[in-house]
N, C-alpha and C positions, 0 to 999 in steps of 0.2 A: 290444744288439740291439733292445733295448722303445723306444731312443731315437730310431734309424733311421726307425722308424712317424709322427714327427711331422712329417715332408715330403710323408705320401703327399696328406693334402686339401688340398694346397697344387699341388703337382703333378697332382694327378688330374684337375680340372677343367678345368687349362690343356692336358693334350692333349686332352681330348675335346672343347672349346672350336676346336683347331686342325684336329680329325675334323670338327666340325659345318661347318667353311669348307671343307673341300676334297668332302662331300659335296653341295652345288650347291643345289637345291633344290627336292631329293625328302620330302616335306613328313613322309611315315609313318616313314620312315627318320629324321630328324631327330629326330621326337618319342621314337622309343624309343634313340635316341642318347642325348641329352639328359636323358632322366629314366636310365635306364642310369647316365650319368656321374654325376648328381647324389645317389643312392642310393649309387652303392659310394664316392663320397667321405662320406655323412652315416653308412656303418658304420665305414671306417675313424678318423673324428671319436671315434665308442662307442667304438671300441677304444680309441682313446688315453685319451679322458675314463677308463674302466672301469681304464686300469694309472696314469693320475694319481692316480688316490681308491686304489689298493691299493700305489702305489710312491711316491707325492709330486712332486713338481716333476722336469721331464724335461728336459734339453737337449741339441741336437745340434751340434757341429761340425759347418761344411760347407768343407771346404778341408782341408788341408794347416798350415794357420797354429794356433797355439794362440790361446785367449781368452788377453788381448781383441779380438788383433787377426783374427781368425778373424769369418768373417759366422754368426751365431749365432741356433737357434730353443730360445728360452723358454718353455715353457708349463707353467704352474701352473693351478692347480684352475680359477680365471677365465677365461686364457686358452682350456682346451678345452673348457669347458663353454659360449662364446663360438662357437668353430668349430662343434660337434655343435646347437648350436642355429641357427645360420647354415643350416647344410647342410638340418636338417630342415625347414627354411623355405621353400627354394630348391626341394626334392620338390615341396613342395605348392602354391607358384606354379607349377610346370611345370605341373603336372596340371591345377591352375585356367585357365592360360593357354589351354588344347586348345580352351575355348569362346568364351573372352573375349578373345584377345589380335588376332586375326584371320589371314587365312590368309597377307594378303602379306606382315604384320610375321613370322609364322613363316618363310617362306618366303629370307627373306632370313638379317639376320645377329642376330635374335634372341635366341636360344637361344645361341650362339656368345658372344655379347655378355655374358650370364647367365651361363654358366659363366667368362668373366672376370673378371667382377665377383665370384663366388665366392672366383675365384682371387685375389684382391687382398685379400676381408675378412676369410680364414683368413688368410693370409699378414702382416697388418695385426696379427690375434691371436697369433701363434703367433709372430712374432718378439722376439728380445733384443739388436736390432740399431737405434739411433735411427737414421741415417739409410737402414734398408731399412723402416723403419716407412715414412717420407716414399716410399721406393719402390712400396710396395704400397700406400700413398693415394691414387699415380697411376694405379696399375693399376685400381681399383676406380672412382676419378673416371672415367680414357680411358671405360670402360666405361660409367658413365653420363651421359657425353654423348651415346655412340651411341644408348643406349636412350632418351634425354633426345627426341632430334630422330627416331628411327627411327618412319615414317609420313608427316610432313613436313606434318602441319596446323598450318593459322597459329600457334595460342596455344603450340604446342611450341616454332617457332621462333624466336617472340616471344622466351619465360621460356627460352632454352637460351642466348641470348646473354647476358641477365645470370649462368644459374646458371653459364654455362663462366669468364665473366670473374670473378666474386666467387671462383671456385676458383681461377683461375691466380694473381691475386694473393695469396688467403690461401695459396697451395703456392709463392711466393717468397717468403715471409715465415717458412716453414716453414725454407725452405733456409737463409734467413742467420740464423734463431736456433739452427740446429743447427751452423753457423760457428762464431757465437762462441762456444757452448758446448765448440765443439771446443780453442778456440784458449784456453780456461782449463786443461780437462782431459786431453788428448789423449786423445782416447778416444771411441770413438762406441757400446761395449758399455755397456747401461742399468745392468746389476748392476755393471759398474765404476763407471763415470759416478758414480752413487750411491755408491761406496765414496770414492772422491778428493772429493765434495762434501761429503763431511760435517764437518760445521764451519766449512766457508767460505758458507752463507746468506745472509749480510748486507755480501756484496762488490757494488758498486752493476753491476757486468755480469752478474753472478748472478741481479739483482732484476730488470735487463733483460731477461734471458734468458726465467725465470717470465714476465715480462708478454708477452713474443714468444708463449710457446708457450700461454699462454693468449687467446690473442688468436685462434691460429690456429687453436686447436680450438675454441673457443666458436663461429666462426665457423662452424665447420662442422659442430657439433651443432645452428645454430641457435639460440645464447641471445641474450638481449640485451645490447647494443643490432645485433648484428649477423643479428637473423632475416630482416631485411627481404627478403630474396633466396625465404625455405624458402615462405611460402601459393602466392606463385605457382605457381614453379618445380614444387615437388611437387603442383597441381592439374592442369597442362597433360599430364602422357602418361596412355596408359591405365590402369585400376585395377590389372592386374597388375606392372605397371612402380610405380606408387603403393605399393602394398604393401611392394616391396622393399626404395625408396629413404624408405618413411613406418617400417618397423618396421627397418629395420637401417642407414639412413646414418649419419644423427643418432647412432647408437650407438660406431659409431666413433669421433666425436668425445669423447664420453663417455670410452669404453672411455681414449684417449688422457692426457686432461685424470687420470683416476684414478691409471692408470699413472706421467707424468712428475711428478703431483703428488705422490704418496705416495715416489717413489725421487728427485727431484731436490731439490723446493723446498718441502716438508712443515713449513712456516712461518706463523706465527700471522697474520700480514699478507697469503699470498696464501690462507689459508683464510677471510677476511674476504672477501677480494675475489670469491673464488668465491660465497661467500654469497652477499654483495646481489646479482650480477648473476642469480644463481640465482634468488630472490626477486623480482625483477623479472620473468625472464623467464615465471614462474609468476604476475604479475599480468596481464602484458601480453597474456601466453595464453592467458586466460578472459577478460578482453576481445573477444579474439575470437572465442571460442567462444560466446557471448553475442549478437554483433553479427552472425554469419548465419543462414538459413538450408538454405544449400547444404549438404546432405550431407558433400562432401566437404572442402569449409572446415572446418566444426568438427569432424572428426576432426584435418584438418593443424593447426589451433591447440589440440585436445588434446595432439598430436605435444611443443607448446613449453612445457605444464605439465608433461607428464612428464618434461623434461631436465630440469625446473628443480626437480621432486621428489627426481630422483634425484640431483642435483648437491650438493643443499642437503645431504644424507646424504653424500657423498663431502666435503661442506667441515669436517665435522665433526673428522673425522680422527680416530675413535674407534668401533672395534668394531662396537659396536652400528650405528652411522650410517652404517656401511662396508654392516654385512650387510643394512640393510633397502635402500642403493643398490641391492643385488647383485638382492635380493630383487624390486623395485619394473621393474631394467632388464632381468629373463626374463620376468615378465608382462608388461610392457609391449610387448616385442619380438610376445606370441603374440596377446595382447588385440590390440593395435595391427592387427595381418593378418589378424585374424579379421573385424574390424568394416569393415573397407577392403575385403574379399572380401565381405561382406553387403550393403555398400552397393553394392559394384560388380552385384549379382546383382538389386538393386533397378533402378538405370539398366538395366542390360541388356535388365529384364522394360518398363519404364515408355518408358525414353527420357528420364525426367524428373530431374533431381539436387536443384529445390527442395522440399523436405518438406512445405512450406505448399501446396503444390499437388497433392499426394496425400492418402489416406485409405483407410482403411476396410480394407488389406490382408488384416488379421489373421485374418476369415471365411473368403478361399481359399485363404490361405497361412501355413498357422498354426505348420508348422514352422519357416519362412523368421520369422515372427514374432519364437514364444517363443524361437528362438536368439539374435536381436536382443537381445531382451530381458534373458538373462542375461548375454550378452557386457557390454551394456552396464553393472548391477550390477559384473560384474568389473571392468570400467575403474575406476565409481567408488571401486572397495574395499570393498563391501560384503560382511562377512564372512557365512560362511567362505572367500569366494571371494580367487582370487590377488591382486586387486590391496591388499588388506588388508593383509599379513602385512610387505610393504614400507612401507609408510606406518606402523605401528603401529609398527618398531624405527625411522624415521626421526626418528620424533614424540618417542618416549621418548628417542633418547638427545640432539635439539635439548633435552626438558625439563632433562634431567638435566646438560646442557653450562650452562645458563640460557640458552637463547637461546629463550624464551617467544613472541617475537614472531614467528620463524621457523616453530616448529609451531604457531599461529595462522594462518599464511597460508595453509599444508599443508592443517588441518584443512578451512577457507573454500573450499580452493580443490575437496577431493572436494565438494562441496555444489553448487558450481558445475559440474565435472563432471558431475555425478549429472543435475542441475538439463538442463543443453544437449544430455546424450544424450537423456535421458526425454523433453524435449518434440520432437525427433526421434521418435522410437518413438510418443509418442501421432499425430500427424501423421500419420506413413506408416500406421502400422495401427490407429488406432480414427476418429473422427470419418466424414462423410460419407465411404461410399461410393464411389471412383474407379475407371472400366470398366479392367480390366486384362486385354490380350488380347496377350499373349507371342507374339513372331512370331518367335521367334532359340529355339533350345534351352538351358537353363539347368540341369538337372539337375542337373551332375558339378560346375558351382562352386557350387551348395549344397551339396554334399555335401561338398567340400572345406571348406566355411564351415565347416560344423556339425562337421568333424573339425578344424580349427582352433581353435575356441571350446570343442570338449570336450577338448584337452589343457592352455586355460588354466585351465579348470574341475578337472582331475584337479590340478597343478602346485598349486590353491590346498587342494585337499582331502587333498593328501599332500606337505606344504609341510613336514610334521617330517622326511619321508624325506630331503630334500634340504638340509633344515639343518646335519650334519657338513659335508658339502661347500660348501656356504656360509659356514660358520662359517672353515672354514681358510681360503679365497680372502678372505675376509674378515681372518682374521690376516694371510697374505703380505702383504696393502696398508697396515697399519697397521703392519706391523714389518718395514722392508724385506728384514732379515738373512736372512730367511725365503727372499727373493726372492735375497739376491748372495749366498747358499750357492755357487751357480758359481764365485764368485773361489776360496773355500776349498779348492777343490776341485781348483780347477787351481793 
């Protein structure tokens, strides 16, 4: 029965998503539609996460067929701790969006669009099915192309045709390494998958298969060499759209790369490979954080240190490197939306997005400030805050693996962090004085901000409460058996 409950955030957003199109566009109606739907999927989320941490890994048959051949949802302690933090997200864009997002992008297929893309990145989490994983990457992609182009100003339709085409080709690339995986294994269930693999690693369409599927997720978290597509693409739509696709696309990819690496090809040669590009893509991303200063640039080139922090802990393939990934990719999801909703409340107020062109805020807007401020500490990791407690078990267990030069880069790269928000923050609110005369109402997305950046704040200040939970999603990745318990069972 406690199983049944992991389809409902999967299902929930997609009828209200098919509510929000056939109510037309009645704007009041739509909004308490929308957050409506998005609330009773972020409790149904707590309920699952609340009988994962007291029952352990959950899975449902959907059909008639037994595992493996049955289409199948997985979710272990990551998985729904993934969805409930997704969902609690998606509340608080909505809410944000009522000021920021404008009346005709509401008015149309917005909101609709939002709750699809919901439906696509629980559904992306929650399955133990590889090729309905590729199903629900589409769901959640279709989705943000709509929101990618929806408004139709130049610079969206610009960056909408590289970001649609760099997706359709990394999502055929997706399809034929789930091919030939098939055509080794028979088998498209991951806890099977993983069970008939083990032992045959080092069969050279094996080695192919790892490089396809990391190719195709790198691609789409944005590592290198494949980011070229994310500064644009993710600067062109509005900040609430920014938010969504800057604190939770990229994660998916992530979430992916973690998953097929630890249960398919959890081998000394493609944990190397994740490395360096990890490490790169953590150079490459304080380059550019460095090299603007548009607001919203150097948050998107923070976006490509943080895969590559939390990558470099997933390449590790050991416990500790696992839990500060885990660690590093919930901060990051809340940091990341908090500071993208701060900056967006900044344009909104100025109209201006270069930081070198403002000043003085801090005088009339000193809540709007000091949240700035701390958010920003938390990105860098300044303890006791969230972003710390990730990087500290990423650090320790590169030292303790020797890979000395890996947490060198880490450590270099909060400094640099620290370093490109700060001079941000002094900019906009200390130096000469800037007239700032608000002509739009900005209230409710402060207020959303400052309740954003005080749950990455509580997350770092009661980061032991969530370490059992961490620690086991942290086990299932390091030891898959934990995870194809399913086979045994059927």
């Amino acid at each position: 029965m406690i199983s049944n409950l992991l389809v409902f955030p999967v299902i929930i957003p997609a009828i209200f998503s098919l509510i929000l199109i056939f109510i037309g566009k009645r704007l009041l109606i739509k909004r308490m539609v929308v957050l409506l739907g998005a609330v009773v999927t972020t409790l149904f989320a707590a309920l699952n996460l609340w009988h994962i941490i007291k029952h352990g890994i959950q899975f449902l048959e959907l059909g008639s067929w037994p595992i493996p051949y049955s289409i199948t949802l997985t979710v272990d302690q990551l998985s729904a701790s993934f969805v409930f933090m997704t969902s609690l997200l998606t509340c608080l864009v909505i809410i944000y969006s009522y000021q920021s997002i404008g009346v005709e992008r509401e008015r149309y297929y917005y909101y609709a669009s939002l709750l699809f893309m919901l439906t696509g990145l629980n559904g992306a989490f929650s399955t133990g099915d590889i090729f309905n994983l590729f199903v629900f990457f589409e769901v959640f992609l279709m989705s943000s192309y709509v929101l990618m182009i929806i408004g139709g100003t130049k610079i969206q339709l610009q960056e909408s045709i590289k970001y649609i085409l760099v997706n359709v080709i990394s999502s055929s690339f997706f399809v034929l390494a789930i091919a030939m995986l098939y055509s080794v294994v028979g088998s498209l269930n991951m806890a099977d998958i993983s069970v008939k693999l083990s032992g045959q690693e080092n069969q050279p369409i094996i080695v192919l298969c790892a490089i396809l599927f990391i190719f195709v997720f790198a691609t789409k978290a944005g590592m290198f060499p494949f980011y070229f597509w994310l500064p644009g693409a993710y600067y062109a739509p509005p900040i609430p759209i920014l938010t969504m696709f800057g604190a939770l696309l990229t994660k998916v990819g992530i979430y992916a790369i973690m998953r097929t690496y630890t249960l398919f090809f959890p081998t000394h040669i493609v944990g190397t490979f994740i490395m360096v590009i990890a490490l790169l893509t953590i150079i490459f991303g304080c380059i550019g954080a460095l090299a603007y200063y548009d607001m919203k640039k150097v948050i998107i080139y923070n976006i490509m240190i943080a895969v590559g922090v939390i990558l470099t802990g997933v390449s590790l393939l050991s416990t500790d490197g696992m839990l500060g990934a885990i660690y590093y990719i919930f901060n990051d999801i809340l940091i990341k939306a908090a500071l993208f909703m701060l900056v967006g409340v900044i344009i909104h107020m100025t109209g201006e997005t270069q930081s070198n062109r403002l000043g003085g805020m801090i005088k009339d807007y000193p809540v709007l400030g000091w949240t700035f401020f701390i958010a920003a500490l938390s990105l860098a990791g300044i303890p006791p805050l969230s972003g710390f407690y990730g990087k500290y078990y990423i650090v320790k267990a590169a030292l303790a693996d020797g890979h000395t030069f890996a947490a060198v880069i880490i450590l270099l790269s909060s400094l640099i962090v620290l370093y490109s928000i700060i001079r941000m923050f002094i900019h906009v609110f200390w130096g000469n004085p800037v007239t700032v005369t608000p002509v739009k109402p900005y209230r409710r997305m402060l207020v959303v901000s400052v309740i954003a950046t005080c749950l990455a704040v509580a997350f770092g200040l009661y980061a032991d409460q969530f370490y059992p939970l961490f620690h086991q999603a942290a086990l299932t990745l390091t030891e898959p058996s934990h995870y194809t318990q399913i086979m045994e069972v059927n």
